[in-house]
C-alpha positions as protocol buffer text, in pm:
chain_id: "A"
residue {
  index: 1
  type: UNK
  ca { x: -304 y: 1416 z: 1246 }
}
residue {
  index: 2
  type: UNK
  ca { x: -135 y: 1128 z: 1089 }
}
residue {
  index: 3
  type: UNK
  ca { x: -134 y: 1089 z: 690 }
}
residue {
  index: 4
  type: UNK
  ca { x: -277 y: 768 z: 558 }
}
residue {
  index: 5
  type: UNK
  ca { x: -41 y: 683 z: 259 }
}
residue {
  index: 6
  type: UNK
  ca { x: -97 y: 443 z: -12 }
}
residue {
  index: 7
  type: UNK
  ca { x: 191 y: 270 z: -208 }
}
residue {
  index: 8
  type: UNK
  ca { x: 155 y: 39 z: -522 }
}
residue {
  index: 9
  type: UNK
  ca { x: 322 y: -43 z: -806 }
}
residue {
  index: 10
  type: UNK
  ca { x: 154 y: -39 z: -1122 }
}
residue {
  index: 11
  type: UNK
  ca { x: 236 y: -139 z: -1485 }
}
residue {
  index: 12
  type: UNK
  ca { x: 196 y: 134 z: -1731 }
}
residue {
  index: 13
  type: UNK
  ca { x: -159 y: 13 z: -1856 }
}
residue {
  index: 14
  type: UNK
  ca { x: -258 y: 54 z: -1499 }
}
residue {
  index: 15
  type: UNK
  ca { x: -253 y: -291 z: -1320 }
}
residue {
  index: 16
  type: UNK
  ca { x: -229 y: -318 z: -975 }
}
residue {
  index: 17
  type: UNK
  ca { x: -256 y: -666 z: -945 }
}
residue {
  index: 18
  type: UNK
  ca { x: 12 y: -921 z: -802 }
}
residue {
  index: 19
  type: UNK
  ca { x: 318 y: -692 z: -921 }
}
residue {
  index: 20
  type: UNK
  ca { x: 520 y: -1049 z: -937 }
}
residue {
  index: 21
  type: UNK
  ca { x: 390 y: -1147 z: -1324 }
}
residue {
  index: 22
  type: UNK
  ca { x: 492 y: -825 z: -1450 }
}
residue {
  index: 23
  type: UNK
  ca { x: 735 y: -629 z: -1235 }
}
residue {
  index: 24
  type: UNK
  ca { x: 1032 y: -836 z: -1355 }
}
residue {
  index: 25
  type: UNK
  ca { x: 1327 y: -577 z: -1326 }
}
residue {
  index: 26
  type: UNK
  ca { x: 1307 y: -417 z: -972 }
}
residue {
  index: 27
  type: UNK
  ca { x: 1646 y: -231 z: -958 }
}
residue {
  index: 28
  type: UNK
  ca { x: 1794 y: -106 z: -610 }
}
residue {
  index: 29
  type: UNK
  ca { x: 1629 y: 241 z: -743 }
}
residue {
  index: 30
  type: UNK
  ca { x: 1275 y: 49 z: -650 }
}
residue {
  index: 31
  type: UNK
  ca { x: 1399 y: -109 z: -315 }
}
residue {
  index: 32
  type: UNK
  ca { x: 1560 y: 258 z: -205 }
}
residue {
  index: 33
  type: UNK
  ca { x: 1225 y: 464 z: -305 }
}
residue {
  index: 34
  type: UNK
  ca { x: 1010 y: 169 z: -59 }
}
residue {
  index: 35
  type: UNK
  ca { x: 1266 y: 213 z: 207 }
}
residue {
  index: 36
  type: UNK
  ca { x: 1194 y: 566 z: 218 }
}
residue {
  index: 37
  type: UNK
  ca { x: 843 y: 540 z: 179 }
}
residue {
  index: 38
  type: UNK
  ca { x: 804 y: 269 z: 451 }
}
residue {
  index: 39
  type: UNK
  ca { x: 1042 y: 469 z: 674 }
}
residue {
  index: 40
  type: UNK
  ca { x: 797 y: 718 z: 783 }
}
residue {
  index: 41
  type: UNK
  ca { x: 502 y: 450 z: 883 }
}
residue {
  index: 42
  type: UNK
  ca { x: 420 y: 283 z: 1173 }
}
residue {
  index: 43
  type: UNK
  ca { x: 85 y: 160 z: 1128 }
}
residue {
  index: 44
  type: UNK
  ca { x: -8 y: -71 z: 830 }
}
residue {
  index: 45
  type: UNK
  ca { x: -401 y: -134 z: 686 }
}
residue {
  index: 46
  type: UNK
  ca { x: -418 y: -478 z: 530 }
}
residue {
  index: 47
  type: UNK
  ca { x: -742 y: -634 z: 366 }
}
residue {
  index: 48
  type: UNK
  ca { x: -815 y: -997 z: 441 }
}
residue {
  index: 49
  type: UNK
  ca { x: -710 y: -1161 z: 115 }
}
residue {
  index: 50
  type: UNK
  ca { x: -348 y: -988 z: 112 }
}
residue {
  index: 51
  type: UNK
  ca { x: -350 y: -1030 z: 488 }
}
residue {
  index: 52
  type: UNK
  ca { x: -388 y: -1408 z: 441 }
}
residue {
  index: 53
  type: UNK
  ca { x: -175 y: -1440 z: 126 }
}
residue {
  index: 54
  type: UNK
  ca { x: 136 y: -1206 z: 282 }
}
residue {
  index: 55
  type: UNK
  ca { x: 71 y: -1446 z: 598 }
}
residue {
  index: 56
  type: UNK
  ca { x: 188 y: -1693 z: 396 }
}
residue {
  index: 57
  type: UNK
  ca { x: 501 y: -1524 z: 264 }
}
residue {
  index: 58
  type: UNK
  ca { x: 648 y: -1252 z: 448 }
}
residue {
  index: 59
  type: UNK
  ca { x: 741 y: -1379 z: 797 }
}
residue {
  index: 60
  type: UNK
  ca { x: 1020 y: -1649 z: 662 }
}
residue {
  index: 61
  type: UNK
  ca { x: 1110 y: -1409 z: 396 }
}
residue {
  index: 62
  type: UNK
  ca { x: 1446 y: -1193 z: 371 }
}
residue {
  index: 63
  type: UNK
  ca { x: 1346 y: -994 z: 80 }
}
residue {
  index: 64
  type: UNK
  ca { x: 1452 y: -632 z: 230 }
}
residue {
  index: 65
  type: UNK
  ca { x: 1354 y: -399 z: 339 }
}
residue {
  index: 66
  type: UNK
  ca { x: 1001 y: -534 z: 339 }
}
residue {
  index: 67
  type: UNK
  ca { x: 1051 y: -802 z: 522 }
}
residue {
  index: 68
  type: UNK
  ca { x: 1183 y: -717 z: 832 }
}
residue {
  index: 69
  type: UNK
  ca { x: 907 y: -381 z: 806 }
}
residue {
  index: 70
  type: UNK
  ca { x: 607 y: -571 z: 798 }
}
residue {
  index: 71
  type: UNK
  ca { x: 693 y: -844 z: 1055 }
}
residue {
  index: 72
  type: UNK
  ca { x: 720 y: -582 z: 1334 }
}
residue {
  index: 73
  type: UNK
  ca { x: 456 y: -304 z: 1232 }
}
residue {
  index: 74
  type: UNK
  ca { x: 128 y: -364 z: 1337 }
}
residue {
  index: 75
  type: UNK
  ca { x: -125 y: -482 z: 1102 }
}
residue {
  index: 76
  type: UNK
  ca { x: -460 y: -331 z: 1137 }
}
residue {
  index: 77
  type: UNK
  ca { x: -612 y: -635 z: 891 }
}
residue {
  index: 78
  type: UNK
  ca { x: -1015 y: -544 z: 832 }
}
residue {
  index: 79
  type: UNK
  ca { x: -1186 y: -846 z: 765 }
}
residue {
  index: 80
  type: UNK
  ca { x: -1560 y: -1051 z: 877 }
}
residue {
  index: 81
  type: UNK
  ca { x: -1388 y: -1320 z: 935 }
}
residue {
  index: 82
  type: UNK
  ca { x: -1105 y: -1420 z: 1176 }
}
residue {
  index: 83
  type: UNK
  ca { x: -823 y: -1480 z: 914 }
}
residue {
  index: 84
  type: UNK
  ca { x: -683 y: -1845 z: 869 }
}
residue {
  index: 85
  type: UNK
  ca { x: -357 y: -1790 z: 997 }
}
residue {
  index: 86
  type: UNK
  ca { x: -187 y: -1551 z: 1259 }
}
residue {
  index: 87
  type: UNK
  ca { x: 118 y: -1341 z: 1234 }
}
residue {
  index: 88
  type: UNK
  ca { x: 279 y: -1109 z: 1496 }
}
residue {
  index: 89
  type: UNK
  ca { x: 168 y: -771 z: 1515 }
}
residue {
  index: 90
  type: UNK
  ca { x: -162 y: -796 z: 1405 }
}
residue {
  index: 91
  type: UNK
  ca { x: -492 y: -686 z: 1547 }
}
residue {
  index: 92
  type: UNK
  ca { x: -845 y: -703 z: 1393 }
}
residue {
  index: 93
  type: UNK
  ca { x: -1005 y: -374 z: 1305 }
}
residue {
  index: 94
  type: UNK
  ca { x: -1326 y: -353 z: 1564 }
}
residue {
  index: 95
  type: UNK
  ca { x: -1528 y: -87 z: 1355 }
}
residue {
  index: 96
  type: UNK
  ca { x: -1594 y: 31 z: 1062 }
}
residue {
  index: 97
  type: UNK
  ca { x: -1328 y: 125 z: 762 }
}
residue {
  index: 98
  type: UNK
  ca { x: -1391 y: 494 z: 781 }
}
residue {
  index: 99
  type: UNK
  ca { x: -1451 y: 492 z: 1178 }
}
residue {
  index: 100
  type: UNK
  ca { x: -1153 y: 317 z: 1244 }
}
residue {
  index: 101
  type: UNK
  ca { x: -925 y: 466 z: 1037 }
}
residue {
  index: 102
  type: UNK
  ca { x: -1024 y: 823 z: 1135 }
}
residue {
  index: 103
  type: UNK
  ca { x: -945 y: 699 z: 1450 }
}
residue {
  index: 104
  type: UNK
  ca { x: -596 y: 592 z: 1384 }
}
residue {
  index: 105
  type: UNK
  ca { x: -567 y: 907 z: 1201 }
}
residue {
  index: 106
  type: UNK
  ca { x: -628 y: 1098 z: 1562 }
}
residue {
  index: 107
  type: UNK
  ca { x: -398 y: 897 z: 1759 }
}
residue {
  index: 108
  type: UNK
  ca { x: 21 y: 982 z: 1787 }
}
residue {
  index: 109
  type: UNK
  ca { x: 228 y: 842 z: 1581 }
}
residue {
  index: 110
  type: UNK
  ca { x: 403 y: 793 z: 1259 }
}
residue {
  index: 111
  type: UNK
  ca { x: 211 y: 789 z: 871 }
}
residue {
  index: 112
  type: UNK
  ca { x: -15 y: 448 z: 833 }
}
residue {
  index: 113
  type: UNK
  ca { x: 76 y: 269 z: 508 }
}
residue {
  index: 114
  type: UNK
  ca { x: -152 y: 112 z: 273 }
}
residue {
  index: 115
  type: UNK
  ca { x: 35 y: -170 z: 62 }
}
residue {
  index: 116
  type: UNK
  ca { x: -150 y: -425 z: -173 }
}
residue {
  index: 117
  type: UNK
  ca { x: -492 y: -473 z: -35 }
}
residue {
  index: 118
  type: UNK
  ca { x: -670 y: -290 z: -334 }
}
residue {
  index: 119
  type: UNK
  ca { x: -1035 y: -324 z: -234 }
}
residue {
  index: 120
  type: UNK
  ca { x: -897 y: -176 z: 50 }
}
residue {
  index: 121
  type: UNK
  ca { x: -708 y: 42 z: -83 }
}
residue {
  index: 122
  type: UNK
  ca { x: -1022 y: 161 z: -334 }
}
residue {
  index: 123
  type: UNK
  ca { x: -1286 y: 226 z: -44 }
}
residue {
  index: 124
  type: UNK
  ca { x: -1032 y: 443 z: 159 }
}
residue {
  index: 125
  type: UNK
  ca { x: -983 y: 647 z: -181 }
}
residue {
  index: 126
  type: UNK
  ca { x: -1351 y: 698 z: -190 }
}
residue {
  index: 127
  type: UNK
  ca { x: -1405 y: 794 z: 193 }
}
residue {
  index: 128
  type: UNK
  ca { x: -1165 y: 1057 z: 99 }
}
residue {
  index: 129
  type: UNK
  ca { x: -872 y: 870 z: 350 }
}
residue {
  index: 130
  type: UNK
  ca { x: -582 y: 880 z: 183 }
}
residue {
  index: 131
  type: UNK
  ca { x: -360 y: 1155 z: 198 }
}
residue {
  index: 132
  type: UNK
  ca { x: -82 y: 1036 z: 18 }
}
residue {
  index: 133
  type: UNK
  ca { x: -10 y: 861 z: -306 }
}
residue {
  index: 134
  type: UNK
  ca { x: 348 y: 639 z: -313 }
}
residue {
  index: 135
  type: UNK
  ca { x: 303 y: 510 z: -683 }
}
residue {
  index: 136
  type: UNK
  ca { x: 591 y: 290 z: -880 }
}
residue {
  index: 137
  type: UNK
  ca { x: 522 y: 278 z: -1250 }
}
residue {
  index: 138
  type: UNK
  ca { x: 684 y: -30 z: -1412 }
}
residue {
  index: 139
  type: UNK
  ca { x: 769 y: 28 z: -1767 }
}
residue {
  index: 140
  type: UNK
  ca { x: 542 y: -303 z: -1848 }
}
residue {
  index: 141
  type: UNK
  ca { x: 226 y: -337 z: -1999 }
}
residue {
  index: 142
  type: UNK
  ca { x: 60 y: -612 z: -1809 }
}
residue {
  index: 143
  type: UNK
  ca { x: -221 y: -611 z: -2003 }
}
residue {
  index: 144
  type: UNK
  ca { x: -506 y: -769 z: -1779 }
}
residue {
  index: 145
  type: UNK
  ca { x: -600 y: -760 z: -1363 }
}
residue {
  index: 146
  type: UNK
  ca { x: -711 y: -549 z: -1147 }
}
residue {
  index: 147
  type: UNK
  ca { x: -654 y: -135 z: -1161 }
}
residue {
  index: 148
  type: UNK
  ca { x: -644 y: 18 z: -827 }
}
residue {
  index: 149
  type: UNK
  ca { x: -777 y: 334 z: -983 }
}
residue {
  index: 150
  type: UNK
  ca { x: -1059 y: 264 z: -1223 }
}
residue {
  index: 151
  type: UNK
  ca { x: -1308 y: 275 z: -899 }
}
residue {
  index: 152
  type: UNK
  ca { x: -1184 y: 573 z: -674 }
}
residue {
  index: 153
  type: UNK
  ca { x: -1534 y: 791 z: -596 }
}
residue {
  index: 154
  type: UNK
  ca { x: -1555 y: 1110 z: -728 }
}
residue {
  index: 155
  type: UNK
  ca { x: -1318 y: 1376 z: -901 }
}
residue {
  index: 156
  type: UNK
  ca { x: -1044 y: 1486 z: -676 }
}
residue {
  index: 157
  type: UNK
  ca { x: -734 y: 1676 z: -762 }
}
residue {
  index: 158
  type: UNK
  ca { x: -381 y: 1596 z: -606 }
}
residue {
  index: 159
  type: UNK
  ca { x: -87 y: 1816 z: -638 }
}
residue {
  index: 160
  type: UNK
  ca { x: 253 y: 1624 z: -745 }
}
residue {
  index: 161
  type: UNK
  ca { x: 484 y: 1642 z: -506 }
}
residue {
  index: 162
  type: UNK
  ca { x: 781 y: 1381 z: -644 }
}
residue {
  index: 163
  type: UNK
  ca { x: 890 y: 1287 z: -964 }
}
residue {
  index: 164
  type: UNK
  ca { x: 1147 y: 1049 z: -1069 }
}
residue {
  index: 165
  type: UNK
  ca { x: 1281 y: 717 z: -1265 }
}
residue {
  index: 166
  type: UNK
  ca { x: 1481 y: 453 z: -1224 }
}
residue {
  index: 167
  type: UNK
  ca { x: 1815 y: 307 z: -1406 }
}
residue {
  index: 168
  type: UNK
  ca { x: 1550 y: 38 z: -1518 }
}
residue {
  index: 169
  type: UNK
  ca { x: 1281 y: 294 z: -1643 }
}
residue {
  index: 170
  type: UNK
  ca { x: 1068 y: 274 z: -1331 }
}
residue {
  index: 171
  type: UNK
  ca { x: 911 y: 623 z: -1252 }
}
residue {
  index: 172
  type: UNK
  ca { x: 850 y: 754 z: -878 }
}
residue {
  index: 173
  type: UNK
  ca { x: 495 y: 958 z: -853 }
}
residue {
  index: 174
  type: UNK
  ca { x: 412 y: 1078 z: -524 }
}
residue {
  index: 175
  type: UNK
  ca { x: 81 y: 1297 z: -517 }
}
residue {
  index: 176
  type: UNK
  ca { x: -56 y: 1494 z: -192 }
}
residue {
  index: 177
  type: UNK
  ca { x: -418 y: 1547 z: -138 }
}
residue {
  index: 178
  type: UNK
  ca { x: -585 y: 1920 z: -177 }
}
C-alpha cells in the first residue's frame, strides 16, 4: 500500500499559510530536503484553490526542483467545480476524499504527496490518511493565517522518524503514523 505523505512548511508560531510572506531565507538545505521528499512520489492531491492558484504559477516557472515535479506528476485536484484553468497532468477526483484516496492508496506505485492545499490537507488528517508528515519549520514567527494543525480530528500519536536543521535555522521533522 502506498503512503500518503504530507509536506508543509510552517513558521514557528504554526502558520501554514502562503510560505512566500514569511519564508524569506530558503537555503539549498530547504531545496535538498523537498528534493528528497518529492523523490519518492508519484501521485500529487491538490485542493481547488491551490490547484487554481499553482495553475497560475508553476508551469512557466523554473524554480527547482518543484517545478519541473509538479508539471509532470499527476494532479488528482478534488474540487465541485471544474477549475478555471487546465494544466497537464491533471485529472478530477470522481468520488469522495476518503473513497478516492483509499483507492489510490491500493493501486501500484510510488508515495502520493500532499503539498499546500490545507483544507485538504486537514480532512485527510482527520480520515486518518496520512501516513507521513514532511514538515519545514522556518525560524519566523508569522504571526497570523492559517495553521494546518489547529483542526486535525482526534488525538493521534506519531513516532519521529527525522530530525534536522538547516545553515539558515530551518528544522526538518518527519513523523510516521502508529
Amino acid at each position: 500500500m502506498r503512503d500518503v505523505v504530507l509536506y508543509a512548511l510552517l513558521s514557528l508560531d504554526g502558520v501554514a499559510e502562503e510560505p512566500g510572506n514569511w519564508m524569506f531565507r530558503a537555503d539549498d538545505d530547504v531545496f535538498t530536503n523537498l528534493a528528497d521528499v518529492i523523490s519518492t512520489q508519484d501521485d500529487i492531491l491538490l485542493g481547488r484553490e491551490t490547484y487554481d492558484y499553482w495553475a497560475d504559477y508553476w508551469p512557466t516557472s523554473d524554480v527547482q526542483p518543484f517545478a519541473d515535479f509538479i508539471n509532470r506528476t499527476t494532479k488528482h485536484v478534488f474540487t465541485s467545480s471544474q477549475p478555471v484553468q487546465s494544466w497537464s497532468e491533471s485529472v478530477l477526483a470522481d468520488a469522495p476524499l476518503i473513497t478516492y484516496v483509499e483507492r489510490l492508496k491500493d493501486r501500484p506505485g510510488a508515495d502520493i504527496g500532499v503539498h499546500g492545499s490545507i483544507r485538504l490537507a486537514r480532512d485527510l488528517m482527520a480520515a486518518d490518511l496520512v501516513d507521513r508528515l514532511e514538515l519545514v519549520i522556518a525560524p519566523t514567527l508569522a504571526g497570523s493565517g492559517r495553521h494546518l494543525l489547529s483542526e486535525a480530528g482526534d488525538l493521534r500519536r506519531l513516532s519521529l522518524s527525522k530530525a534536522t536543521r538547516s545553515s539558515t535555522g530551518c528544522v526538518f521533522l518527519a513523523y510516521q503514523r502508529h
